[in-house]
DOSE-745273 format. One record per residue: residue in three letters; y, x, z of N, C-alpha, C, CB in turn. Coordinates in Angstrom, 1 decimal, always signed. Glycine has a CB too. Layout:
# DOSE-745273
ATOM   residuo       nv       nu       nw      cav      cau      caw       cv       cu       cw      cbv      cbu      cbw
ATOM       ala        Y        X        Z        Y        X        Z        Y        X        Z        Y        X        Z
...
END
This chain:
# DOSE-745273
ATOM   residuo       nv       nu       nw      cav      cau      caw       cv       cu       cw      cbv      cbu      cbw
ATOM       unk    +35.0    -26.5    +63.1    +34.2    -26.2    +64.3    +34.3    -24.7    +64.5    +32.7    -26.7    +64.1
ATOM       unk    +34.6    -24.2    +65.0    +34.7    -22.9    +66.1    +32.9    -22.1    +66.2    +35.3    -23.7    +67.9
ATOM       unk    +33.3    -20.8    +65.9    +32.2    -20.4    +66.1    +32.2    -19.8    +67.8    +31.8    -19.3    +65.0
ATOM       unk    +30.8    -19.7    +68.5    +30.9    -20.2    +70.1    +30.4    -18.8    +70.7    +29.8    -21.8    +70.7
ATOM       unk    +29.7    -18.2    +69.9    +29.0    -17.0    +70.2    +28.1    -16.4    +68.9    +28.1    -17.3    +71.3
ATOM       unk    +27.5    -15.1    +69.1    +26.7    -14.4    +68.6    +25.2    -14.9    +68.6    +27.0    -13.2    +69.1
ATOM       unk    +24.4    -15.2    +67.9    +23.3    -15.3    +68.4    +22.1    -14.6    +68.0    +23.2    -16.4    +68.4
ATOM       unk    +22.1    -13.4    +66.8    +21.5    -12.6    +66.8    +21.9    -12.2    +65.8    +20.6    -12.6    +67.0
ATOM       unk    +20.9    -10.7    +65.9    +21.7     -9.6    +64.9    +20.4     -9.2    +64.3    +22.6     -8.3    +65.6
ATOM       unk    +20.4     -8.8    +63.2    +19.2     -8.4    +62.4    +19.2     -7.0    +62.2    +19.0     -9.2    +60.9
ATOM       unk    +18.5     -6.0    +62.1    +18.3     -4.6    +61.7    +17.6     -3.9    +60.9    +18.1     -4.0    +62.4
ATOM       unk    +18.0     -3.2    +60.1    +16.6     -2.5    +58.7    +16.7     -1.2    +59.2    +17.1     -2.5    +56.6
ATOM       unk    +15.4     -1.1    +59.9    +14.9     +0.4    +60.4    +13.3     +1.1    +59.7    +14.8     +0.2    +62.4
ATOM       unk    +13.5     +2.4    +60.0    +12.4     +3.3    +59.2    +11.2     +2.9    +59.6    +12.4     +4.7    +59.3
ATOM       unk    +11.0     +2.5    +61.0     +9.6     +2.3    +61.3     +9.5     +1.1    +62.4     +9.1     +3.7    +61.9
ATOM       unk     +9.2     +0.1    +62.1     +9.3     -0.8    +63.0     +9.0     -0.6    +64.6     +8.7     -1.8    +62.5
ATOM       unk     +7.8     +0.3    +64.4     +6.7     +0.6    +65.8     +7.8     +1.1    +66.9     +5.2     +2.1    +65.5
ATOM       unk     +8.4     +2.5    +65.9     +9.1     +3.2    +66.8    +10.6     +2.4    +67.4     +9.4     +4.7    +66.0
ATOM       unk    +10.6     +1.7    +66.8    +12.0     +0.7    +66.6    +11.7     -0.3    +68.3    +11.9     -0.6    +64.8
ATOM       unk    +10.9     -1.0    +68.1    +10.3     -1.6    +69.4    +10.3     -0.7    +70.5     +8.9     -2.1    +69.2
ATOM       unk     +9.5     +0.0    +70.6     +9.3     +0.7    +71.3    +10.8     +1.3    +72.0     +8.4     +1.6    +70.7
ATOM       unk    +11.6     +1.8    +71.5    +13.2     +2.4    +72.1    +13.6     +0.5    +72.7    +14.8     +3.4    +70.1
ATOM       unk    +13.3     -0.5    +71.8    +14.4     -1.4    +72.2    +13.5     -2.1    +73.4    +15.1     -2.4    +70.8
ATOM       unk    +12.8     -2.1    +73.6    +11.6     -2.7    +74.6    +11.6     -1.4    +75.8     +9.8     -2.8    +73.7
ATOM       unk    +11.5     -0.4    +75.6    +11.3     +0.7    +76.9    +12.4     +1.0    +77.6    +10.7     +2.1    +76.4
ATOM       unk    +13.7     +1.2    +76.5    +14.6     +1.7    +76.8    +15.9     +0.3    +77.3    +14.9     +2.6    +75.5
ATOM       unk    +15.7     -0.7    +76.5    +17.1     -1.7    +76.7    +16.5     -2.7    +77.3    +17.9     -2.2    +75.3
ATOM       unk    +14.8     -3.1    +77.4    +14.1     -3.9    +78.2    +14.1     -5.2    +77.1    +14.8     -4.2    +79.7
ATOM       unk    +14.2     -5.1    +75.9    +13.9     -6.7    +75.7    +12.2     -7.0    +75.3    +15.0     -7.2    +74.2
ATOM       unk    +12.0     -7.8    +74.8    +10.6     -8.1    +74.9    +10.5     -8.8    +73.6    +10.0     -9.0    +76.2
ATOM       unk     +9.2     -8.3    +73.0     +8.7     -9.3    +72.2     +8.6    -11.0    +72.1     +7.6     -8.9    +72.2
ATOM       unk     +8.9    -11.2    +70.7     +9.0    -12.8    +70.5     +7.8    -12.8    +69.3    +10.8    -13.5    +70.1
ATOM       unk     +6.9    -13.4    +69.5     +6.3    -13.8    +68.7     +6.6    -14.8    +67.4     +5.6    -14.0    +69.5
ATOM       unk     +7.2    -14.7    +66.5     +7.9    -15.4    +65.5     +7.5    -14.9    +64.1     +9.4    -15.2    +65.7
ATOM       unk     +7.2    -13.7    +63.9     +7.2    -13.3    +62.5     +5.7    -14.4    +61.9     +7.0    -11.4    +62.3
ATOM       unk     +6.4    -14.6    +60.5     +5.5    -15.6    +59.6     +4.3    -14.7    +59.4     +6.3    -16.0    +57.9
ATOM       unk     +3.7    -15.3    +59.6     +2.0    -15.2    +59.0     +2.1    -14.4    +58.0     +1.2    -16.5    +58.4
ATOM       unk     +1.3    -13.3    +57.7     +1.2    -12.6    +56.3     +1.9    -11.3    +56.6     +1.9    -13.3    +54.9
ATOM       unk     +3.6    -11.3    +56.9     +4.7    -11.0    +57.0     +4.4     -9.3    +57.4     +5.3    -12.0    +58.0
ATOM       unk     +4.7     -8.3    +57.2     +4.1     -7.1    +57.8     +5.7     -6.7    +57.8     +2.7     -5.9    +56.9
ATOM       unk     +6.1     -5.4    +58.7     +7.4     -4.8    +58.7     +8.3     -5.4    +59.6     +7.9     -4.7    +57.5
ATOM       unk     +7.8     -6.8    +60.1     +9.6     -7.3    +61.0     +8.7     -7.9    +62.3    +11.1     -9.2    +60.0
ATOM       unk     +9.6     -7.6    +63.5     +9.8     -7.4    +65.1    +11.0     -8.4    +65.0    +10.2     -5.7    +65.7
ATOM       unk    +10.6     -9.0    +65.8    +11.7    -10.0    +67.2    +12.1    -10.3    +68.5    +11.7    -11.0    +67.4
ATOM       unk    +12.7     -9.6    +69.1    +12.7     -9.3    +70.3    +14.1    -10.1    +70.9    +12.6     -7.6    +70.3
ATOM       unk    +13.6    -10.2    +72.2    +14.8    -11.5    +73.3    +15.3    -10.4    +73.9    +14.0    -12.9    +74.7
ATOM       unk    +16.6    -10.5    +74.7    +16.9     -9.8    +75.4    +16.7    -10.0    +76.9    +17.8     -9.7    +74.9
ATOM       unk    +16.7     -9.6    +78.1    +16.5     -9.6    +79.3    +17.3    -10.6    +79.8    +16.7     -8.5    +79.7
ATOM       unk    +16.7    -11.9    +80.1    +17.6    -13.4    +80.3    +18.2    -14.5    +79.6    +18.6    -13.1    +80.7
ATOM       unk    +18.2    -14.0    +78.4    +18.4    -14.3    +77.3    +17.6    -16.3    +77.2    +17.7    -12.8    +76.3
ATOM       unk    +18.7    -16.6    +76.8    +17.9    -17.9    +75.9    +18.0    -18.1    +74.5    +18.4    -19.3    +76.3
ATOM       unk    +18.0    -17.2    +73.9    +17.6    -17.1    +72.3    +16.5    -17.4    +72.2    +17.8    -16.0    +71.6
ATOM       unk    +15.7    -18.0    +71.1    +14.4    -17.5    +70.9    +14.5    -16.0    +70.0    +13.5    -18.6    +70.1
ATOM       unk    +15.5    -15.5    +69.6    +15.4    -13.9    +69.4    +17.0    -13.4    +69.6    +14.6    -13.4    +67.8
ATOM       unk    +16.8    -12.3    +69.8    +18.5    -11.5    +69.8    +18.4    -10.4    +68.6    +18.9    -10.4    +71.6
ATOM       unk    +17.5    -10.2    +68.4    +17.0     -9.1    +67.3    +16.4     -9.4    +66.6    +16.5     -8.2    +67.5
ATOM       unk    +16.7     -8.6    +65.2    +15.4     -8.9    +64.2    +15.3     -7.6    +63.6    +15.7    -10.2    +62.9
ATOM       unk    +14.2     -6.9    +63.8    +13.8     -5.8    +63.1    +13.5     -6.1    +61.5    +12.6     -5.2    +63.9
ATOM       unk    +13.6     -5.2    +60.7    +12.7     -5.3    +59.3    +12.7     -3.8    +59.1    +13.6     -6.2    +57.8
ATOM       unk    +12.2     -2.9    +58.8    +11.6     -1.8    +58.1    +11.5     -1.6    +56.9    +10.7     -1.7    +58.3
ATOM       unk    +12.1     -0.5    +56.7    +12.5     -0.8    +55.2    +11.7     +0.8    +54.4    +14.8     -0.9    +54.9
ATOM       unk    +11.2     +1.5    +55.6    +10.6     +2.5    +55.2    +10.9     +4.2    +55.7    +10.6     +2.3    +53.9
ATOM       unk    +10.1     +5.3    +56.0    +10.5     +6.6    +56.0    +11.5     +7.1    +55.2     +9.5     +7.2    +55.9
ATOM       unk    +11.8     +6.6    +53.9    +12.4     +7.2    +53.1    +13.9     +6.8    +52.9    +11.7     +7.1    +52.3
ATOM       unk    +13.9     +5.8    +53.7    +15.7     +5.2    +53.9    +16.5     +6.0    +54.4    +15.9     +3.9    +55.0
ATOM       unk    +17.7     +6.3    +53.7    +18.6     +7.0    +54.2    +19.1     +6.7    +55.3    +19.4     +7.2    +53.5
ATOM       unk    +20.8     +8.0    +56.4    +21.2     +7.0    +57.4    +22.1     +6.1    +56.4    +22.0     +7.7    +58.7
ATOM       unk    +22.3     +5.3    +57.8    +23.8     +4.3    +57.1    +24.9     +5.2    +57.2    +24.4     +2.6    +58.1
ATOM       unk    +25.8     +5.2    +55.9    +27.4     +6.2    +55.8    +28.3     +4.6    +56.2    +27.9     +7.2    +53.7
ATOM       unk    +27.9     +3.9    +56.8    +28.9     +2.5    +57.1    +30.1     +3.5    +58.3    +27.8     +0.6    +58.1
ATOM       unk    +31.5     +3.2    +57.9    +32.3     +3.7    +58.6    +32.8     +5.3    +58.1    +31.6     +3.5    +59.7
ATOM       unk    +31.8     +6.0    +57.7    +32.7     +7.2    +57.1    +32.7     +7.8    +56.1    +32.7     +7.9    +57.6
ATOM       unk    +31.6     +6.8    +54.8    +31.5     +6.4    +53.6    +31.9     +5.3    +52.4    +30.7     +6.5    +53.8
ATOM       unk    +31.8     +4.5    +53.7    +31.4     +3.0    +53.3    +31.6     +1.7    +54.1    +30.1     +3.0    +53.1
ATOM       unk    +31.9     +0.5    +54.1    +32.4     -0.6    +54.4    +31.2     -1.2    +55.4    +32.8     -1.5    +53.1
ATOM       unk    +31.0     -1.5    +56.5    +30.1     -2.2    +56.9    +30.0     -2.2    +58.6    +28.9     -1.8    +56.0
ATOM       unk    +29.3     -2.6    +59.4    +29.2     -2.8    +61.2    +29.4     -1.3    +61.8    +27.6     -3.5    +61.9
ATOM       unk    +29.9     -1.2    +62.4    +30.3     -0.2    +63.5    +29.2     -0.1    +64.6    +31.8     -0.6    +64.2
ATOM       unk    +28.9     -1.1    +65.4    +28.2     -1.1    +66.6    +27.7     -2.9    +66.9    +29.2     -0.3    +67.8
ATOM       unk    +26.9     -2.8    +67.7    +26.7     -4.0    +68.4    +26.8     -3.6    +69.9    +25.4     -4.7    +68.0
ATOM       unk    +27.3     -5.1    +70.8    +27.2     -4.6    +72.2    +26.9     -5.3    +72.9    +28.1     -4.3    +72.8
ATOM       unk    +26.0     -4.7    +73.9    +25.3     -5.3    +75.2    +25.8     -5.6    +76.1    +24.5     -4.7    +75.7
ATOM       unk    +25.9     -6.9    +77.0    +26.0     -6.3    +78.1    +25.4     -6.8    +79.4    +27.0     -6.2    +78.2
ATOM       unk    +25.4     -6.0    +80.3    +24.8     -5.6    +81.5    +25.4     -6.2    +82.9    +24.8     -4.0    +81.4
ATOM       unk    +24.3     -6.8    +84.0    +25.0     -7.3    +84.7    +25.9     -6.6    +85.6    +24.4     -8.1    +85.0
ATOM       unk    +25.2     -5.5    +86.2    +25.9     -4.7    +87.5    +26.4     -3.3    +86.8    +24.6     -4.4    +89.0
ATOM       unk    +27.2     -2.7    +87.7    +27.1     -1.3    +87.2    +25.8     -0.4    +87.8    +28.6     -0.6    +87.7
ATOM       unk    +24.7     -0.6    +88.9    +23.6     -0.3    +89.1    +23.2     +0.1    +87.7    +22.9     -1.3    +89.8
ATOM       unk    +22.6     -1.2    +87.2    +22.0     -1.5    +85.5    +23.0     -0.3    +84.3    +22.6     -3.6    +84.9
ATOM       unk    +24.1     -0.5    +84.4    +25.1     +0.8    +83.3    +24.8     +2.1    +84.0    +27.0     +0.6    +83.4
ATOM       unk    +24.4     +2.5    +85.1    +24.0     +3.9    +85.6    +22.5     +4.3    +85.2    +24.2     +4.0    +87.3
ATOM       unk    +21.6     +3.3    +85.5    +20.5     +3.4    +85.1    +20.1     +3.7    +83.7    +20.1     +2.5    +85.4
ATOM       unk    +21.1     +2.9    +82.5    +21.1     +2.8    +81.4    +21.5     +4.6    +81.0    +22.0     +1.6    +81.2
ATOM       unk    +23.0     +4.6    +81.4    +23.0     +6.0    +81.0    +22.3     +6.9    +81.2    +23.9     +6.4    +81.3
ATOM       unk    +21.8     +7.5    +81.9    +20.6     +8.3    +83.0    +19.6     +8.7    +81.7    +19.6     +6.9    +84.6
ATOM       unk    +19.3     +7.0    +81.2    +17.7     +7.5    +80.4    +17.8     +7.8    +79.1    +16.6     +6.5    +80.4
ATOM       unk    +19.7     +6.9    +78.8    +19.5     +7.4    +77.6    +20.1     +8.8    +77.2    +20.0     +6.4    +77.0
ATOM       unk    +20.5     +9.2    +78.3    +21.0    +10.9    +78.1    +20.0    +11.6    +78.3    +22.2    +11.4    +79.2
ATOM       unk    +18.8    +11.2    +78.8    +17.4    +11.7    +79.1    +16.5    +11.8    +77.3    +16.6    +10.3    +80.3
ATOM       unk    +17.3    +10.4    +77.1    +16.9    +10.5    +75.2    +17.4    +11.3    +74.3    +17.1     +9.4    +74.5
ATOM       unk    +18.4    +11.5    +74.5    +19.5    +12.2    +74.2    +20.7    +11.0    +72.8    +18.7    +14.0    +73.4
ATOM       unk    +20.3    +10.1    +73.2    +20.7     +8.9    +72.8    +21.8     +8.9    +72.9    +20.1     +7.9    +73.2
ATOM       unk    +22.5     +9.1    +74.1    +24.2     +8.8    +74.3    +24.6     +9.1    +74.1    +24.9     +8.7    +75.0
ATOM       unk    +25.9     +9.1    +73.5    +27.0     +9.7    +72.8    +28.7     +9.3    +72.9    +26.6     +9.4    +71.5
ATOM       unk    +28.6     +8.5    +74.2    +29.6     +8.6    +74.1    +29.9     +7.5    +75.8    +30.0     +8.2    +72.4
ATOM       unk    +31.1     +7.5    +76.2    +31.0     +6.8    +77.4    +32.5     +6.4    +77.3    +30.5     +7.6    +78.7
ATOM       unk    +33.1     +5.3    +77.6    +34.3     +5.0    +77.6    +35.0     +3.9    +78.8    +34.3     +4.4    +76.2
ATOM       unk    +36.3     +3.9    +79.3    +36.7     +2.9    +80.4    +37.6     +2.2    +79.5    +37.5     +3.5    +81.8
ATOM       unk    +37.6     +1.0    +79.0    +38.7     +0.3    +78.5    +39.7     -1.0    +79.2    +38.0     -0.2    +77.3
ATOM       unk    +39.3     -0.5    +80.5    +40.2     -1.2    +81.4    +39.5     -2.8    +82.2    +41.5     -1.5    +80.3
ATOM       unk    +38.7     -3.1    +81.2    +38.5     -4.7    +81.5    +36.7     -4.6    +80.9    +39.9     -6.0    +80.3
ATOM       unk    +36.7     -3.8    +80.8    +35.1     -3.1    +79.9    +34.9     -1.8    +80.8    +35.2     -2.5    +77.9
ATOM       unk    +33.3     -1.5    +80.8    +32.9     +0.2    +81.3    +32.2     -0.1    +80.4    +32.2     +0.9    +83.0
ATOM       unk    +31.5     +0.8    +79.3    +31.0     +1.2    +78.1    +30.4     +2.4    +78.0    +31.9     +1.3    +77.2
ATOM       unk    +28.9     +2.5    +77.8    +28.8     +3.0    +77.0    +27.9     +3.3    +75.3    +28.8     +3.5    +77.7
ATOM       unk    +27.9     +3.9    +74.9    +27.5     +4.1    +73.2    +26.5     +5.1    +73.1    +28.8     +4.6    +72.1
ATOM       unk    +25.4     +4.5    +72.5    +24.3     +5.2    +72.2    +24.2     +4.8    +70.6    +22.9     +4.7    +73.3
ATOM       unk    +22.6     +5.6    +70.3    +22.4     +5.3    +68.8    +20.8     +5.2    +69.2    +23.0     +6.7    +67.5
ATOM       unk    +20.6     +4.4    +68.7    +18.5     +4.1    +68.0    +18.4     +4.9    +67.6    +17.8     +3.1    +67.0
ATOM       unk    +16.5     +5.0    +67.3    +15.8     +6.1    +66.3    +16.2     +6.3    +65.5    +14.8     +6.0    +65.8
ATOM       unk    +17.1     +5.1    +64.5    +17.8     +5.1    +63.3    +18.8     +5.9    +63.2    +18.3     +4.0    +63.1
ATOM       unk    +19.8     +5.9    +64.0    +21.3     +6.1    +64.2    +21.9     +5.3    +64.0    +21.9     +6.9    +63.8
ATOM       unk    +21.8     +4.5    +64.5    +22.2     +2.6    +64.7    +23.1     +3.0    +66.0    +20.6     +1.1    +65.2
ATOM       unk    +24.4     +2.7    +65.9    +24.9     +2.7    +67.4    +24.8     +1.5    +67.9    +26.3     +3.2    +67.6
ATOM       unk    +25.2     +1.3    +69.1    +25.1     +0.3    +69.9    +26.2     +0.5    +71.2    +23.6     +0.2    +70.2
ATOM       unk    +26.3     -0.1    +72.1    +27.5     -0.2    +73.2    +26.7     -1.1    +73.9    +29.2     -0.7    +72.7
ATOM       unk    +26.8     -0.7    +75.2    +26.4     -1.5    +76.5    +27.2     -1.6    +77.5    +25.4     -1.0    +77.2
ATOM       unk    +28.0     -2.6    +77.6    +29.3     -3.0    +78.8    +28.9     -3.7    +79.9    +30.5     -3.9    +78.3
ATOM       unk    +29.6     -3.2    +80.5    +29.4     -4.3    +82.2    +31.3     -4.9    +81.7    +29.3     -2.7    +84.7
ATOM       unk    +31.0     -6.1    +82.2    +32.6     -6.3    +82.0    +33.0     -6.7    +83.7    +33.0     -7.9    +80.6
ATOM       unk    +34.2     -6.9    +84.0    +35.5     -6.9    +85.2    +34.8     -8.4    +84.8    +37.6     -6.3    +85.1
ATOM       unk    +34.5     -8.7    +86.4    +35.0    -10.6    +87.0    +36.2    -10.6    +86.7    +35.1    -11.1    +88.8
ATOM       unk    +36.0    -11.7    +86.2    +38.0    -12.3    +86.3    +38.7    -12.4    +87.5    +38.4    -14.0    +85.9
ATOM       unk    +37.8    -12.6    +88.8    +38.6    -12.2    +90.0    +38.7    -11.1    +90.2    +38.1    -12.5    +91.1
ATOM       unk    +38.4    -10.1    +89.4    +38.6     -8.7    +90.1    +39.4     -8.1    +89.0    +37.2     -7.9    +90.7
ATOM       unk    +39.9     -9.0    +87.6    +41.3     -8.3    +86.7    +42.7     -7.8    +87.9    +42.1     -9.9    +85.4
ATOM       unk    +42.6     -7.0    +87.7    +44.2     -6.7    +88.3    +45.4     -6.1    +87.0    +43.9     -5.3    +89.7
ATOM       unk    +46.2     -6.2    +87.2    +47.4     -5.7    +86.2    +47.4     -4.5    +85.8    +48.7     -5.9    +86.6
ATOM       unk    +46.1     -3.5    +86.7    +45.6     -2.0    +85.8    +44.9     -2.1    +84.9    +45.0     -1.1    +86.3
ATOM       unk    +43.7     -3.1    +85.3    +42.8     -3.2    +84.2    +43.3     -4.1    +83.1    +41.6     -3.5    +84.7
ATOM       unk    +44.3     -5.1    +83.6    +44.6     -5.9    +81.7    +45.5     -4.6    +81.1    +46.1     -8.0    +81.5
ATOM       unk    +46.5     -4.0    +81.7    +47.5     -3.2    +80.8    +46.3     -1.9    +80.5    +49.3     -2.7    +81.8
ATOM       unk    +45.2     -1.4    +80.8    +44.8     -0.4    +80.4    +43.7     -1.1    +79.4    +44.3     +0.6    +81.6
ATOM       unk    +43.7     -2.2    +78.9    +42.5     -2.6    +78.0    +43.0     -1.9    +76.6    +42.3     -4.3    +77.8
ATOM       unk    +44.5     -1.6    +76.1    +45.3     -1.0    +75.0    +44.7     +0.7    +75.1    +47.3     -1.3    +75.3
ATOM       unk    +44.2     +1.3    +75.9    +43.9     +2.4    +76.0    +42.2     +3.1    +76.4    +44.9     +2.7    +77.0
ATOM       unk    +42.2     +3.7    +75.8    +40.0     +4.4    +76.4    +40.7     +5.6    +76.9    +38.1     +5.2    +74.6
ATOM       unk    +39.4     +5.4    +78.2    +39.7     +6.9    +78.8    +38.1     +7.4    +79.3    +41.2     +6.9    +80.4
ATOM       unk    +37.7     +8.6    +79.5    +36.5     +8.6    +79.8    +36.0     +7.8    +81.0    +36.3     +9.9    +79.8
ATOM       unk    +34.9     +7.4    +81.0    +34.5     +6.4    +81.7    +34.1     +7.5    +83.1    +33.2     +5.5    +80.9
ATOM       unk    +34.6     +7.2    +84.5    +34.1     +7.5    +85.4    +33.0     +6.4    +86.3    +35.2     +7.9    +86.0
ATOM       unk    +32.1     +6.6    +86.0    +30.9     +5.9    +86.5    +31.4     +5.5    +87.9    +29.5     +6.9    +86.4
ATOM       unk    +31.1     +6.3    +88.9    +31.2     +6.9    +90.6    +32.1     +5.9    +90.8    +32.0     +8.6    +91.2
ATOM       unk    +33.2     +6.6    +90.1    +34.8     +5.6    +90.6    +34.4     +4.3    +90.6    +36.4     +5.7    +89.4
ATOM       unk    +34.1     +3.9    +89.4    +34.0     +2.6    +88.8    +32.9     +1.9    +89.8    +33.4     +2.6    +87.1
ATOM       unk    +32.5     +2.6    +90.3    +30.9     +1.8    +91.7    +31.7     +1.5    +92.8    +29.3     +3.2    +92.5
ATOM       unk    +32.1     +3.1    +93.5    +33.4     +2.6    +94.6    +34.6     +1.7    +94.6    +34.1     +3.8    +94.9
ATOM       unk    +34.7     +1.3    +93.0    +35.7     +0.6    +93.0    +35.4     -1.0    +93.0    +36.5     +1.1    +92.0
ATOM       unk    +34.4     -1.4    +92.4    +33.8     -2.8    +92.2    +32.6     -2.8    +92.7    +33.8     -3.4    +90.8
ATOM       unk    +32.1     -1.8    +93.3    +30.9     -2.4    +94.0    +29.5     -2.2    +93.2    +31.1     -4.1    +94.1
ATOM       unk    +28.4     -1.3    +93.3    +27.4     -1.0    +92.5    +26.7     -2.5    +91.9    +26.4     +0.0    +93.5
ATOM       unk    +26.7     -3.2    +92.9    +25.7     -4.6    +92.3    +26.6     -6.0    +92.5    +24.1     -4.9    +93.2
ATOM       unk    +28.2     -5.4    +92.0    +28.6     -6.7    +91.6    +28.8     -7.4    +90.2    +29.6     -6.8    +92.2
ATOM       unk    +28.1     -8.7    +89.7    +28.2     -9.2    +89.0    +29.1     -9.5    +88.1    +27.9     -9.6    +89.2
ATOM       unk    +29.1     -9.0    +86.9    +30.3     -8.4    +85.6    +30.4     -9.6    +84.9    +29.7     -6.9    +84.4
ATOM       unk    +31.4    -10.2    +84.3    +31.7    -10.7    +83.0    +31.6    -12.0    +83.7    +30.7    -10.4    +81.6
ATOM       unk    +31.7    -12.3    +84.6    +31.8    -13.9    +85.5    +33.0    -14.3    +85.6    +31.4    -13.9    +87.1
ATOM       unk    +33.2    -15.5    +85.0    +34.5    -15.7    +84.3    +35.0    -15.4    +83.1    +35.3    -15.2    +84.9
ATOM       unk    +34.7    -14.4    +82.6    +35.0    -14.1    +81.1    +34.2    -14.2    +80.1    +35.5    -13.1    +80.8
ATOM       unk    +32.8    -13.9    +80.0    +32.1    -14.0    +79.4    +30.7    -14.3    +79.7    +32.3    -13.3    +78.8
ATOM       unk    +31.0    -15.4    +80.9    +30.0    -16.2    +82.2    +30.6    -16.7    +82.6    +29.3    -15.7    +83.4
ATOM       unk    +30.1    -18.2    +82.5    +31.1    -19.5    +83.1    +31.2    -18.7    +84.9    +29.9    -21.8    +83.1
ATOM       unk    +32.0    -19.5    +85.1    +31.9    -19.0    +86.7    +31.3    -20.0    +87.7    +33.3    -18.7    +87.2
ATOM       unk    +30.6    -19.3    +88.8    +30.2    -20.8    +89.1    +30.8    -22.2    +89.6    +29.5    -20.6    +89.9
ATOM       unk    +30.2    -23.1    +89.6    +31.0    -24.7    +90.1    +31.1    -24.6    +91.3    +30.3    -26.3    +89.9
ATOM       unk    +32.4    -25.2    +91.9    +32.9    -24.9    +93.3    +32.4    -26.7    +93.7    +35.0    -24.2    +93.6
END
């Protein structure tokens, strides 16, 4: 049997409070009421549309936790990634989290607009709008082999500020 999707990701951060707070203010997901009775230190949070009963799982592991060296120490996740329906939503996104000073990074991968932030933690993360399948053209499959800095502007004038991303590729498309 084939695995079909992601269905959540778990996280060990210093402070749960402050942890919610960035992923609830900043990325919009919302509390799920799930943690066991007794239970102190873990958060569950849905994402915006979402039919999970969670996309996240906080746990807290304390002030005194080091960062993660995963990647330039040590073996382990790189990023997780969001994504977003319009590029409206990816402009908005960047805006506040460069306001946080959260972003770090912005990327065009042809068939993806991206970009990479980090949590309170320094947890990165990636938030994409992906290309309709009607709107792949043979620039954006041959430029998916290549990152180039992401031009936001372009990317609006070119597909449209509030047209709906990942329809067809990672969204059924609708029934005709």
């Amino acid at each position: 049997m084939p695995i079909t999707r992601l269905n959540h990701a778990v996280l060990y951060v210093r402070d749960i409070g402050r942890s919610v707070t960035f992923y609830t203010e900043v990325l919009g997901f919302s509390p799920v009421n799930m943690t066991p009775e007794g239970f102190k230190g873990a958060a569950f949070l849905q994402a915006p549309g979402s039919t999970n009963d969670h996309d996240i799982g906080l746990f807290e592991v304390g002030a005194e936790a080091g960062p993660s060296t995963a990647g330039r120490q040590q073996v382990g996740l790189y990023h997780l990634a969001w994504e977003v329906d319009t590029l409206t939503e990816l402009k908005r996104l960047a805006a506040r989290l460069q306001e946080l000073g959260s972003l770090v990074g912005a990327s065009d991968h042809g068939t993806t607009k991206s970009l990479y932030a980090k949590d309170p933690d320094g947890i990165e993360f990636e938030v994409a709008w992906v290309v309709p399948a009607d709107r792949l053209d043979e620039a954006a499959l041959q430029s998916r082999r290549t990152i180039r800095p992401l031009d936001l502007a372009a990317e609006i004038t070119r597909y449209g500020a509030e047209t709906k991303g990942g329809i067809g590729v990672s969204q059924p498309a609708p029934a005709v």
